[in-house]
N, C-alpha and C positions, 0 to 999 in steps of 0.2 A: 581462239574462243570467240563467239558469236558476238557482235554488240549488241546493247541494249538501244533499241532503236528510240528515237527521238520523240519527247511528245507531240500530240497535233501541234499545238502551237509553238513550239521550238520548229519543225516543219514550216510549215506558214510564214514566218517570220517575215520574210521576202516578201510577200504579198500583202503581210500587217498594214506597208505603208498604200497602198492603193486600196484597203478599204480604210483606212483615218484619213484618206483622202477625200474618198465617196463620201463617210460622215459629215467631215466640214462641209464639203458642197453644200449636202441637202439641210445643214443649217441653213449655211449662208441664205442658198434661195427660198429658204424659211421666211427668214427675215427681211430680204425685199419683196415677196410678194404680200409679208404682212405691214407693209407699209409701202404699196404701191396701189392702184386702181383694182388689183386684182383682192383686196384684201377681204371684200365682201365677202365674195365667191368662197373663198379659202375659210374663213372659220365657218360661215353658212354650211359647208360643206364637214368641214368634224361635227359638226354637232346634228347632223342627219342621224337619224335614225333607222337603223336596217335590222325588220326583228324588234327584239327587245332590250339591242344595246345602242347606244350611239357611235357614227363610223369613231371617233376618238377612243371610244368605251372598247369597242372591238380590239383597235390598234393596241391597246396599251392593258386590256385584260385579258385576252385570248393571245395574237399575233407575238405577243412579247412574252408568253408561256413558251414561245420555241427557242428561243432567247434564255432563257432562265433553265429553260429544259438544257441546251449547251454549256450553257455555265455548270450545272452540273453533274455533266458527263465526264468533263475539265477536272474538276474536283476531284471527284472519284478516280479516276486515270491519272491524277498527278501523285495521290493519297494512294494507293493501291502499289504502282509502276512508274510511276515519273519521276519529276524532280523532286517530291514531298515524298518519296517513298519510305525513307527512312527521318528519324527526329531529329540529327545531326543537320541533315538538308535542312530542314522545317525550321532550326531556329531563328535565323540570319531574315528572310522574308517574312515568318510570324514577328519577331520580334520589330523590326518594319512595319509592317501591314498595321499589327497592336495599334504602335506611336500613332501611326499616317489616320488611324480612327478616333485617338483619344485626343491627339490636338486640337484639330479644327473644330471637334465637339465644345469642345473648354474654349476656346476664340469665338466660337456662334455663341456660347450660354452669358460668354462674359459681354459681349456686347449687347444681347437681349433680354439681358438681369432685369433690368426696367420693365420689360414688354411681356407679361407674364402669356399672351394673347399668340406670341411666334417664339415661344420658346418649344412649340412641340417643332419648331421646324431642325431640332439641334445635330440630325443626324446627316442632313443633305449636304453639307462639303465634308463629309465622313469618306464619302467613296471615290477610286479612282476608276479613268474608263479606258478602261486595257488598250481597245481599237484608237482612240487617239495618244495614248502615250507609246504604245510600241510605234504606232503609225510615224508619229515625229522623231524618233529613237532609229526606227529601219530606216528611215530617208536618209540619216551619216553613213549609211553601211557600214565598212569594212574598218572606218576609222574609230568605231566606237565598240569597247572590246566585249567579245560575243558573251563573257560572263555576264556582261550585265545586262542584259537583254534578255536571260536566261532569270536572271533577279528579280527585275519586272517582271517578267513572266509571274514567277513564282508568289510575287508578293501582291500583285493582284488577282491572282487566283482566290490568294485567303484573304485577301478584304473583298471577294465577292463573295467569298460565305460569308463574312461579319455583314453585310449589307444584307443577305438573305439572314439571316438570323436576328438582325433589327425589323426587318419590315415585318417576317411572323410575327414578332414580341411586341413590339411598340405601334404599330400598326395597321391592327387588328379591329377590324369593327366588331359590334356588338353578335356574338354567336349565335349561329343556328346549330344546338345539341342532335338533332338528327341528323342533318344534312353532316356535320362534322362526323358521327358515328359513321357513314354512309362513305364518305371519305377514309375513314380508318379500315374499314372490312376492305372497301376497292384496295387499299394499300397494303392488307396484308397478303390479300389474293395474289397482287402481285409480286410479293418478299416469299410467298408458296412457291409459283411458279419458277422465281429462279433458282429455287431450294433444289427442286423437283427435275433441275438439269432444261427445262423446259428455252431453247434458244432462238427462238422465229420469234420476228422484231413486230408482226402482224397481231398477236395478243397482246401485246404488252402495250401496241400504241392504241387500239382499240379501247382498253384497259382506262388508257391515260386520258381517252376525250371523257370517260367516264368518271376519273379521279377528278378533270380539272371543273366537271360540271359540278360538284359535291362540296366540291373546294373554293369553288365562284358562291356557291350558294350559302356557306358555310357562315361566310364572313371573315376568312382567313382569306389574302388576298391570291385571287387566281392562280397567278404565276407562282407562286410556291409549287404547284403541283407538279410544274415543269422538274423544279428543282431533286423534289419524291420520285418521282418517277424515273429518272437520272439515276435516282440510286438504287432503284430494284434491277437494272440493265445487267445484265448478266459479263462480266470481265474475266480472264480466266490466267492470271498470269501465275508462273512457274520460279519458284527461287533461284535467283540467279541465273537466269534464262532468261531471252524478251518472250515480252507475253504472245499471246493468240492474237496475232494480226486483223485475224478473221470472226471475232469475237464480235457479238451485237453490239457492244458497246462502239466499239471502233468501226464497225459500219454506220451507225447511227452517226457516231460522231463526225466523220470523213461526210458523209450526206449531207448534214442538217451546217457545218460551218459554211460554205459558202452560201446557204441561202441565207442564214442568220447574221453575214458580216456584210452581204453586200445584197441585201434585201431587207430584213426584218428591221435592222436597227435602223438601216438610213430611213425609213417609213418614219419609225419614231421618233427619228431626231426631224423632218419634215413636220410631223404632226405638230410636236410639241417645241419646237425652239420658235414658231414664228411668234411674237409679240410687237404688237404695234407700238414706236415710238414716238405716235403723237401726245404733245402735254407731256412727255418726260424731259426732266431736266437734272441737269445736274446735282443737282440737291439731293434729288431721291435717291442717287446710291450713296448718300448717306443716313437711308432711314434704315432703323434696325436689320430686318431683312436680309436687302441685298449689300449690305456694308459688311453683318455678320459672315453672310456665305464666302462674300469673295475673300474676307480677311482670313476666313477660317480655310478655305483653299488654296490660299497666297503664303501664310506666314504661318499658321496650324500644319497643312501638312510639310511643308520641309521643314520646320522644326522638329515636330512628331515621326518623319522618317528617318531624316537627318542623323537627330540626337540618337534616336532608338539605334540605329545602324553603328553609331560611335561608341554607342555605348558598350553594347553584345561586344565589337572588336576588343574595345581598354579592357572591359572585365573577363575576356577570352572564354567565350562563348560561342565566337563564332571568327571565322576568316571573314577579311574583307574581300566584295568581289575578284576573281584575280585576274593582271593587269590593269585596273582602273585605279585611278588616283582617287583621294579623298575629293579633289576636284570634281572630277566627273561622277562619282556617287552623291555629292549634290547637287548637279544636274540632275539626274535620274531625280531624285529629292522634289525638284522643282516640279518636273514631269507629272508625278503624281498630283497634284494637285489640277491636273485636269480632270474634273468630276462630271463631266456633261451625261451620258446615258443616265448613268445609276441616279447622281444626285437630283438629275429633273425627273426621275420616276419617284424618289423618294419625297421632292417637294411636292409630287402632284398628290402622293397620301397624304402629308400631314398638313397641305391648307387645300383639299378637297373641298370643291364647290364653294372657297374663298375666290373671287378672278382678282380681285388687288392682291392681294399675297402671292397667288400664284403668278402674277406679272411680273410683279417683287423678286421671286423665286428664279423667275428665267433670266432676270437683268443681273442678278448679283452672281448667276451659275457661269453664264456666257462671256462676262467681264472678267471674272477670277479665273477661266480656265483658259480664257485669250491670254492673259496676262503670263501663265505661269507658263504656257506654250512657248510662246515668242522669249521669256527670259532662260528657261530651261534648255530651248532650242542657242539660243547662244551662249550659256556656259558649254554648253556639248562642246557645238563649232569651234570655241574661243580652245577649250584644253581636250581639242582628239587625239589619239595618240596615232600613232605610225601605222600605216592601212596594212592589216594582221593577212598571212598567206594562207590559200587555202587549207593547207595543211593544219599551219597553227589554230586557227576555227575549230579545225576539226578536232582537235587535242583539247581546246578549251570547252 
């Protein structure tokens, strides 16, 4: 009987760690050039204006539509044919994903109860960023058992819809009723199109610079459109069968990951992690803020994963990963609490055109997601089990 072949990112895997590599780089040299002689140059330069956006504006409203565009291509391919095909898979990573959302939210609100002024900021250690926690996860290889690699997978696939599904809802600017109509007809055009069997990736993308203008104009934020557009892509799988290889979705998909894991995002984490540390002091990561973020990345999500994960297994819900200890599922636990892409796009909407907040925002993302790296990375090391043979990979 045929396999079912592997999702893109079960595929990838191997490579996850040399792009959460590339990411950390282009922090790092983020932040020495934002606190070196070159630092002028570097923000004078995102705040250029090309057109009618600024190059930052460009980065982070256009460039990172292709970004959000592969996110959910992911989705629909894992929801469709992948690992979320059916609701048995779905429980173990939802109910994870859930937690890893609602913790850190409730640790950011509890520490900013006072500060009614950064309380919109509740959602930014909500998110995990797949590229560096698979990224530090694929660095153990063989010693870290390939279920759970597969779990991450899965369970940051669906907290990157609950991330896209907060930024539509809660951060949303003030509507344009036309421009939003104008967005809905581009979208149903293209829900026609794939109705209509219609499979050339050349209308649909055409289609999509037209959705994302409608959708930039709208007041819904840009990159949303990525995510619509994802979902009119035409997939074609067969029950019980692997799907159409050859399927727009899967050539879009297979296309757009390597530009988007080792191009789009390092841009965005370039753009947005450099913050200058002059006049910062230790105190300030105890101002509401960056206290909030990092606590709620630190201690919100592996309790929120953790617990969630403990829970589904005691009330038999769900299997725990197989072959991984309760040990090493909190690891993984820890892992998630690296929030860097998602959470610094979500800080930059909710203190938009604040710069102390959004300083705030980078200081408490990059501490809390260093921290949960480096402790997550040695509960891995500390409890890996026995380096799994090819074979058994393949089985698991």
């Amino acid at each position: 009987m045929a396999r079912r072949p592997l999702s893109l990112l079960r595929n990838f895997l191997d490579s996850q760690a040399a792009a959460g590599l590339l990411l950390m780089g282009s922090a790092a040299l983020a932040l020495i050039v934002a606190n070196s002689p070159l630092a002028p140059a570097y923000f004078a330069l995102l705040k250029t204006y090309l057109g009618p956006l600024s190059v930052l504006h460009w980065i982070n409203d256009a460039l990172m539509a292709l970004f959000f565009l592969l996110v959910g291509l992911e989705i629909k391919r894992e929801l469709i044919d992948g690992q979320l095909r059916t609701w048995p898979d779905r429980v173990l990573p939802g109910v994870a994903a859930l937690g890893g959302m609602i913790g850190p939210a409730l640790v950011y609100v509890a520490v900013n109860w006072n500060s009614p002024a950064t309380l919109r900021g509740w959602a930014i250690p909500a998110a995990t960023d797949i590229a560096f926690a698979l990224g530090v996860l694929t660095l153990l290889g063989s010693r870290v058992p390939v279920s759970l690699k597969v779990f991450l997978t899965a369970l940051a696939i669906i907290d990157d819809l609950g991330a896209v599904v907060i930024i539509a809802a809660f951060y949303t600017a003030e509507l344009s009723l036309p421009m939003l109509a104008g967005a809905l007809v581009t979208l149903a055009v293209l829900y026609g199109m794939n109705r209509a069997g219609v499979r050339h990736l050349v209308p649909y993308l055409l289609l999509g610079l037209v959705l994302w203008f409608f959708t930039f104009q709208s007041g819904v934020h840009a990159t949303i459109a990525g995510v619509l557009l994802a979902l009119t892509i035409p997939l074609r799988p067969s029950a019980g069968k692997p799907d159409d290889m050859a399927s727009p979705l899967h050539a879009l998909e297979h296309g757009l990951h390597p530009w988007s894991a080792f191009l789009v995002v390092p841009i965005f984490g370039f753009a947005n992690a450099g913050v200058s540390l002059a006049g910062v002091t230790p105190a300030q990561l105890l101002d509401p803020v960056p206290l909030g973020i990092a606590l709620g990345l630190l201690v919100g999500k592996q309790l929120g994963v953790f617990g969630a994960v403990a829970a589904a297994v005691g009330f038999g819900w769900a299997q725990r990963p197989a072959r991984a200890s309760w040990a090493q599922v909190y690891g993984v636990a820890l892992l998630c609490g690296i929030g860097f892409t998602m959470s610094l796009f979500i800080g930059l909407l909710a203190f938009a055109n604040n710069a102390a907040l959004e300083t705030e925002t980078k200081i408490g993302v990059l501490s809390g997601s260093l921290v949960c790296m480096a402790l997550g990375a040695m509960v891995l090391w500390a409890t890996a089990s026995k380096p799994q043979s090819k074979h058994e990979a393949e089985v698991a």
